[in-house]
The first five atom37 places (N, CA, C, CB, O) and aatype in JSON, in Angstrom:
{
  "aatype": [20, 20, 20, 20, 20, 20, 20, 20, 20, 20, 20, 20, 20, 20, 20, 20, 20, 20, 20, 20, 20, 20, 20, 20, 20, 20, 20, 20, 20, 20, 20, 20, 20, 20, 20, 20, 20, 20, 20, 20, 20, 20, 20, 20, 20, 20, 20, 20, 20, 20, 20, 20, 20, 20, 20, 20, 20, 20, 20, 20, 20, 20, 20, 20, 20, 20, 20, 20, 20, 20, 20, 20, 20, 20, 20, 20, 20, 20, 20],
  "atom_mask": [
    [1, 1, 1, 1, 1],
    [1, 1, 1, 1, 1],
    [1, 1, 1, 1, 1],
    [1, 1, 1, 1, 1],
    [1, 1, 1, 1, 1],
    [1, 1, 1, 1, 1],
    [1, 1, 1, 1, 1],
    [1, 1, 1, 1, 1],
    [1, 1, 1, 1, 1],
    [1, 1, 1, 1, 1],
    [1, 1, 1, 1, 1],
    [1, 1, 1, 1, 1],
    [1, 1, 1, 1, 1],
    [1, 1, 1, 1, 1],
    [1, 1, 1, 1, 1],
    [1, 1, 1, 1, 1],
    [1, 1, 1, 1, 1],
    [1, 1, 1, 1, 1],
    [1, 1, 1, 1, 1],
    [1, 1, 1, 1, 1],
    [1, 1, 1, 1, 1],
    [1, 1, 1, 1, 1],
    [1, 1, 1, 1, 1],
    [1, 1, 1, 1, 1],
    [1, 1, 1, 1, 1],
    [1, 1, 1, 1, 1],
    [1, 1, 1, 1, 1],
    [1, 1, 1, 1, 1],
    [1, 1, 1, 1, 1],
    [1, 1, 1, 1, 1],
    [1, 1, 1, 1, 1],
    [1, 1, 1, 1, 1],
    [1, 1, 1, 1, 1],
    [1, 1, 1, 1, 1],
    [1, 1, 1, 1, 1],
    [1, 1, 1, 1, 1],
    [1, 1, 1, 1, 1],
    [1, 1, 1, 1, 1],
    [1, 1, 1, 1, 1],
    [1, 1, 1, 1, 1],
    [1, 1, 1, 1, 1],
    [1, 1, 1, 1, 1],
    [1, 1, 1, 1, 1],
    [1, 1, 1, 1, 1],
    [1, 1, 1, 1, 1],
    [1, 1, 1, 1, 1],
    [1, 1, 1, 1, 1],
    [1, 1, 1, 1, 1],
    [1, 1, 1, 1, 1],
    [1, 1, 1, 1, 1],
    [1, 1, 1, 1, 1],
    [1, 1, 1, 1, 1],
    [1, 1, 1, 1, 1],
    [1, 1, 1, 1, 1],
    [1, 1, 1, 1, 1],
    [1, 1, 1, 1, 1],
    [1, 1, 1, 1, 1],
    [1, 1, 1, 1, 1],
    [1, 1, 1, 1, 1],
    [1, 1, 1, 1, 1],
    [1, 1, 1, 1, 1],
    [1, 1, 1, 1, 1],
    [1, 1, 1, 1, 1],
    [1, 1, 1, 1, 1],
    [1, 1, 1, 1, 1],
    [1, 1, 1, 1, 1],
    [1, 1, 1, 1, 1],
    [1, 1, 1, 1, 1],
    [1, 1, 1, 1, 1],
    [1, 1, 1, 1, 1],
    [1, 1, 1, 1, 1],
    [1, 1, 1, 1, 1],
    [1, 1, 1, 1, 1],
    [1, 1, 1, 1, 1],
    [1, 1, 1, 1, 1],
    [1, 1, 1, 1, 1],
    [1, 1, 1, 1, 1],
    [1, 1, 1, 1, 1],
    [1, 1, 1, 1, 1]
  ],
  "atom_positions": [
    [[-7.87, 0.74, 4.59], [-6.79, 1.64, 4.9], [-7.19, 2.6, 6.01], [-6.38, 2.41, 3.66], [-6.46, 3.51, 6.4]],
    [[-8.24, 2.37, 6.43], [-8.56, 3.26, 7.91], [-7.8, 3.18, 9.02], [-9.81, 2.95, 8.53], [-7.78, 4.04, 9.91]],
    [[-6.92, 1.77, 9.0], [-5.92, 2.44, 10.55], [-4.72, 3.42, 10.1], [-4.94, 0.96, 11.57], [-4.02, 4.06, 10.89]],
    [[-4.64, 3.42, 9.1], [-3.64, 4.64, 8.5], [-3.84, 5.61, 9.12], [-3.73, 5.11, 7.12], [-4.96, 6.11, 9.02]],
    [[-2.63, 6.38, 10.17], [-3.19, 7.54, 10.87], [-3.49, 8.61, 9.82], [-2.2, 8.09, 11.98], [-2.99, 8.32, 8.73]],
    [[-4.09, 9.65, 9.85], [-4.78, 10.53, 9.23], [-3.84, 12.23, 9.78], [-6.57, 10.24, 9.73], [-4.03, 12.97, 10.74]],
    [[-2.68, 12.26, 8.4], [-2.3, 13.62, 9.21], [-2.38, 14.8, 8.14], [-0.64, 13.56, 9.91], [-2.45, 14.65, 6.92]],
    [[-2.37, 15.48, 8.54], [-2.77, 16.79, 8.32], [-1.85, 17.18, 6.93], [-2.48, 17.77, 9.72], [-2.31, 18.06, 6.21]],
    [[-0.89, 16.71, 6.63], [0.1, 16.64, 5.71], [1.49, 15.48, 5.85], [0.55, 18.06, 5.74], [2.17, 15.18, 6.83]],
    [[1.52, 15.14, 4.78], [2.96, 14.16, 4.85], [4.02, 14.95, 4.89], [3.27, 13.18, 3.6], [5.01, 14.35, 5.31]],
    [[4.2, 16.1, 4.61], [5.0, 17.09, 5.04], [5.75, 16.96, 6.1], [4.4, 18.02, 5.2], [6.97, 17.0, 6.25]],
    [[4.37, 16.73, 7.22], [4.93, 17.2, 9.05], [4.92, 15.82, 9.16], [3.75, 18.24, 10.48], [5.63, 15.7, 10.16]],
    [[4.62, 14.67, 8.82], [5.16, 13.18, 8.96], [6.86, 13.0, 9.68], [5.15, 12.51, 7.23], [7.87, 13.55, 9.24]],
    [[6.77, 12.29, 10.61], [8.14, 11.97, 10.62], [8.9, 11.04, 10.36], [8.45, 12.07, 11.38], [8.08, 10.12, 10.37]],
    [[9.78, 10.61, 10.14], [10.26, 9.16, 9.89], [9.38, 8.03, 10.76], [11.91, 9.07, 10.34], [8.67, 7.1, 10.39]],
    [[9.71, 8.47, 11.91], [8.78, 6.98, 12.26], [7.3, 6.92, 12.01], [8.82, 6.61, 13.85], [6.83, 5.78, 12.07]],
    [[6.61, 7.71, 11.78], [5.49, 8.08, 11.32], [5.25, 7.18, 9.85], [5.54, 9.66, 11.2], [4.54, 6.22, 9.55]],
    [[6.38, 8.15, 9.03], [6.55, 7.19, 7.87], [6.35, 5.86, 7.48], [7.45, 7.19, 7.67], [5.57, 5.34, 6.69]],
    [[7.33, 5.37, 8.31], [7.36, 3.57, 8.65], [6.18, 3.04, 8.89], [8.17, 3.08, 9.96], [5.79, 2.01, 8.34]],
    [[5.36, 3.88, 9.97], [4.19, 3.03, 9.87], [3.33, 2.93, 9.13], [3.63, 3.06, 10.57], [2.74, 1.9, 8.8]],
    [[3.08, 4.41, 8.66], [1.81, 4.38, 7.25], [3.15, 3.31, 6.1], [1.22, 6.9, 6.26], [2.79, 2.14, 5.99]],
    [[3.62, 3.42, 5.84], [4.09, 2.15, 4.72], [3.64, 0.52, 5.25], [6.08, 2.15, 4.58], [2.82, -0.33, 4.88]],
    [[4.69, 0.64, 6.34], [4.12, -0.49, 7.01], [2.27, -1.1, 6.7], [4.37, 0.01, 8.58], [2.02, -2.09, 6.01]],
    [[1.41, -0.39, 7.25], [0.46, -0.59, 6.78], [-0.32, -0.53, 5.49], [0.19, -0.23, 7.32], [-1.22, -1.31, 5.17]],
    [[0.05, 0.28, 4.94], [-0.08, 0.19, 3.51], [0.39, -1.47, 2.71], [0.91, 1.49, 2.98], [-0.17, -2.05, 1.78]],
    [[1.16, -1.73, 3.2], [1.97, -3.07, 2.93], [1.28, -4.47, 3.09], [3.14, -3.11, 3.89], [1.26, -5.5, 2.41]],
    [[0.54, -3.96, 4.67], [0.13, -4.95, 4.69], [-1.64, -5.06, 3.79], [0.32, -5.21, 6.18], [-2.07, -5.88, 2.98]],
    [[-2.11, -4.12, 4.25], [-3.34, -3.74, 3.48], [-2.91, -4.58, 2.01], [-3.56, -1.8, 3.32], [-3.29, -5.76, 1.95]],
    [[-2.27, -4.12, 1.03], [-1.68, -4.53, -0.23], [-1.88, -5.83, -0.47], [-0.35, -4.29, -0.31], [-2.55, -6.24, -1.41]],
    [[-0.99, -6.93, 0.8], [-0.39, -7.97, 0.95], [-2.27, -8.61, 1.2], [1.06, -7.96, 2.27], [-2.74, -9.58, 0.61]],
    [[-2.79, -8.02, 1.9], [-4.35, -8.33, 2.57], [-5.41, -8.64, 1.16], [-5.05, -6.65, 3.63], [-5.95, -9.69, 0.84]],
    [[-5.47, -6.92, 0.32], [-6.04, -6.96, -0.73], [-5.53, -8.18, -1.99], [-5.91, -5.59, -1.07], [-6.31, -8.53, -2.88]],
    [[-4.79, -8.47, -1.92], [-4.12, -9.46, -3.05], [-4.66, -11.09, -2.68], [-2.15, -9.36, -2.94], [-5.18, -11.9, -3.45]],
    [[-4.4, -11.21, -1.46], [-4.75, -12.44, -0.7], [-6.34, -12.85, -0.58], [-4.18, -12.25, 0.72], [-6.86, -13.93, -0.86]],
    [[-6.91, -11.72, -0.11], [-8.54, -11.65, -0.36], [-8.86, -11.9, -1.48], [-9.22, -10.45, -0.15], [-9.63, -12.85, -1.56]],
    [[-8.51, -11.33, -2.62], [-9.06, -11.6, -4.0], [-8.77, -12.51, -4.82], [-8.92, -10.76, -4.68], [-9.51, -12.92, -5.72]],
    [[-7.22, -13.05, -4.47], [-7.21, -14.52, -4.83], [-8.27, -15.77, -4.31], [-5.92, -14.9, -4.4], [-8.77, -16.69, -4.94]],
    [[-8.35, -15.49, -3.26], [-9.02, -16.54, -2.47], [-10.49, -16.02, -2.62], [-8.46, -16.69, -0.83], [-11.35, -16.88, -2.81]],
    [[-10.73, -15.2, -2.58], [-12.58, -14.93, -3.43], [-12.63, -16.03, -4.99], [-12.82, -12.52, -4.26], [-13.48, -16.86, -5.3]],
    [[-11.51, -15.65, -5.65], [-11.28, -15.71, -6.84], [-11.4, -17.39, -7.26], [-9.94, -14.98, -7.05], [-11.98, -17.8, -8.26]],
    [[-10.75, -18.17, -6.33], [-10.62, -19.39, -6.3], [-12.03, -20.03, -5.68], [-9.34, -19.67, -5.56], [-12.42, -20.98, -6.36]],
    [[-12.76, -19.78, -4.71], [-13.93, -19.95, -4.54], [-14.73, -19.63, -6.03], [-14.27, -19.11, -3.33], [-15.28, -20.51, -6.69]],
    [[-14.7, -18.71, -6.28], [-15.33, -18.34, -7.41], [-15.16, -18.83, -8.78], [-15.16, -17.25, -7.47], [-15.55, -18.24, -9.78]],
    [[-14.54, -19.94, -8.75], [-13.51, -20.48, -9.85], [-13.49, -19.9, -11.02], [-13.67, -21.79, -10.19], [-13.96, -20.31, -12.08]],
    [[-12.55, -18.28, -10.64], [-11.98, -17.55, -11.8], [-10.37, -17.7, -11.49], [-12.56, -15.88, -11.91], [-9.72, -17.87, -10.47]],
    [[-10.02, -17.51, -13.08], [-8.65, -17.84, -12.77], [-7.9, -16.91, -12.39], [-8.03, -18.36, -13.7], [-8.21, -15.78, -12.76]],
    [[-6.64, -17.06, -11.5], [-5.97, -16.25, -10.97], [-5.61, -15.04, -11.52], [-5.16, -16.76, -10.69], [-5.85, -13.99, -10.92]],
    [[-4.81, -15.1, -13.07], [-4.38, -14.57, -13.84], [-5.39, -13.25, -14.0], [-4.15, -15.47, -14.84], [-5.0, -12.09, -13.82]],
    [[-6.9, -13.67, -14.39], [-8.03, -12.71, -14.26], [-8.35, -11.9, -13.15], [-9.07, -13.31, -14.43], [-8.51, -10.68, -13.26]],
    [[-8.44, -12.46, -12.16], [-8.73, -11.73, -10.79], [-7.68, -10.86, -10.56], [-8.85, -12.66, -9.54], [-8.03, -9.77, -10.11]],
    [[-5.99, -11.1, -10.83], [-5.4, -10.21, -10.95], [-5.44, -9.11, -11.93], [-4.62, -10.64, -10.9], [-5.09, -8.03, -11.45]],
    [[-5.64, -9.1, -12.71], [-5.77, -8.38, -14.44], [-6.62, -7.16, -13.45], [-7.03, -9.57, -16.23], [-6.33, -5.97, -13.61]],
    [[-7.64, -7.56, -12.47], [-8.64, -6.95, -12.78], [-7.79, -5.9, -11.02], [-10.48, -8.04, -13.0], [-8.04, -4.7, -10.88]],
    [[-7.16, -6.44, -10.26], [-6.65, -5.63, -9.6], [-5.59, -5.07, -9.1], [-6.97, -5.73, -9.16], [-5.19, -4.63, -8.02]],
    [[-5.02, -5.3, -10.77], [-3.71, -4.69, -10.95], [-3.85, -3.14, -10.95], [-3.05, -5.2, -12.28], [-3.02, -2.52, -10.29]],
    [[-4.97, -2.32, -11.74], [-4.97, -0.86, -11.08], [-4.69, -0.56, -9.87], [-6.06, -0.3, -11.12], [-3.66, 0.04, -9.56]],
    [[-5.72, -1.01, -8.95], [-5.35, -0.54, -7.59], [-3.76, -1.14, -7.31], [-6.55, -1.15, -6.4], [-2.84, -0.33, -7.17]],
    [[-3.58, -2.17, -7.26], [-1.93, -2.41, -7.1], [-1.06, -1.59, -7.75], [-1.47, -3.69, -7.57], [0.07, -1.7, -7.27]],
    [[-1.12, -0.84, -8.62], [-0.21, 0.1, -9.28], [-0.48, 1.14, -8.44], [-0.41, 0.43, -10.81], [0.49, 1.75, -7.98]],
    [[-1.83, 1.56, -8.06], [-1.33, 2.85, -7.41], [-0.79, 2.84, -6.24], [-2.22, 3.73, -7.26], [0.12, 3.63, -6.0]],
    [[-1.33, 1.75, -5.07], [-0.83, 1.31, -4.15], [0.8, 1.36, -4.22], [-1.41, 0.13, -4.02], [1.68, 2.06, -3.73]],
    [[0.75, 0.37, -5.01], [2.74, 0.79, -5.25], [3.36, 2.34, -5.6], [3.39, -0.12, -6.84], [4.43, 2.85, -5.26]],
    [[2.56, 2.7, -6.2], [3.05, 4.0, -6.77], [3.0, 5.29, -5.06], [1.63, 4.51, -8.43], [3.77, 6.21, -4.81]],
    [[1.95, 4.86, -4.36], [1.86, 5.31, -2.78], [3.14, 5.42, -2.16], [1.06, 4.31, -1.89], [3.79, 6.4, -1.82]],
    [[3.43, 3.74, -2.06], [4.49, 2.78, -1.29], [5.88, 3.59, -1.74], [4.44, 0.9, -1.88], [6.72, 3.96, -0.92]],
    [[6.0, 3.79, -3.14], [7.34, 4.34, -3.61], [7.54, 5.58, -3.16], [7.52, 4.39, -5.01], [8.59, 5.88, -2.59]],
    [[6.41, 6.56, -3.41], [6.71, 8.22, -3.1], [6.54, 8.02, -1.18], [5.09, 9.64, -4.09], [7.1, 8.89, -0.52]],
    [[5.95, 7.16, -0.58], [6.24, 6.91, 0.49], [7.98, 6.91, 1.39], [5.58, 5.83, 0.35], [8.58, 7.57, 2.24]],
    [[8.19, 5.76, 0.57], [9.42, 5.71, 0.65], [10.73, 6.9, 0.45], [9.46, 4.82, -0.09], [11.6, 7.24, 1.24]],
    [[10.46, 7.34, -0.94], [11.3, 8.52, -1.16], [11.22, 9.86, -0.21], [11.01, 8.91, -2.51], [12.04, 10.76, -0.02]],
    [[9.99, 9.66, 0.26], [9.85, 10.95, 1.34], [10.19, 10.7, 2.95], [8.2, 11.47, 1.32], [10.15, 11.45, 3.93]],
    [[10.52, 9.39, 2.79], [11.07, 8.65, 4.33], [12.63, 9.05, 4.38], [10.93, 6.64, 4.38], [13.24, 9.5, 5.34]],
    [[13.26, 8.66, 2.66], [14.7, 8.71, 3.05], [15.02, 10.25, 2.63], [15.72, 7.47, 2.21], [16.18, 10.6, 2.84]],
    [[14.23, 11.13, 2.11], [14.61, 12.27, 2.53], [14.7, 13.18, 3.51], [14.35, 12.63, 2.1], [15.46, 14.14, 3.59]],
    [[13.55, 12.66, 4.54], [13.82, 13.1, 5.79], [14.64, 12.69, 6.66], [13.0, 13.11, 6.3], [15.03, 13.34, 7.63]],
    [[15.04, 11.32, 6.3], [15.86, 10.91, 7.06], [17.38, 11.15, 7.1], [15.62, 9.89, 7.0], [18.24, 10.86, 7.92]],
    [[17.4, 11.85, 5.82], [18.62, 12.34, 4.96], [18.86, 13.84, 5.68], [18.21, 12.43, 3.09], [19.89, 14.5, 5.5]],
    [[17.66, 14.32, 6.6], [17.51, 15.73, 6.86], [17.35, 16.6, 5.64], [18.66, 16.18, 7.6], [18.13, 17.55, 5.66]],
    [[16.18, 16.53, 4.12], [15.59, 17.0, 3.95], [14.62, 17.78, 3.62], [15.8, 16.86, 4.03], [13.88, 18.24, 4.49]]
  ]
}
């Protein structure tokens, strides 16, 4: 998650600002899920497990993604 720009508060974020930290967050997500399946399958553990085990981080990730979101369409709402 290091190309995530780094601001000072999500506060002063702006909508398009917004978009992109989700955006990336998204993909990161989409990245982390894909990596660990495919470790997982090399590793011949089963899917089901490898997920079990990184479903925490996927919850918070999502839980990011959502208050992400809600703070996109309130600004965009003006506020």
């Amino acid at each position: 998650m290091a190309d995530i720009p780094e601001l000072t508060s999500l506060d002063q974020a702006t909508p398009q600002e917004l978009t992109e930290i989700i955006a990336e967050l998204e993909k990161y997500r989409e990245r982390l899920v894909n990596d660990t399946l495919s470790m997982a399958q090399r590793a011949k553990i089963m899917k089901a497990q490898a997920l079990a085990h990184l479903e925490p981080n996927l919850a918070q990730i999502d839980s990011t993604l959502q208050a992400l979101r809600e703070r996109q369409v309130a600004k965009t709402n003006g506020n």
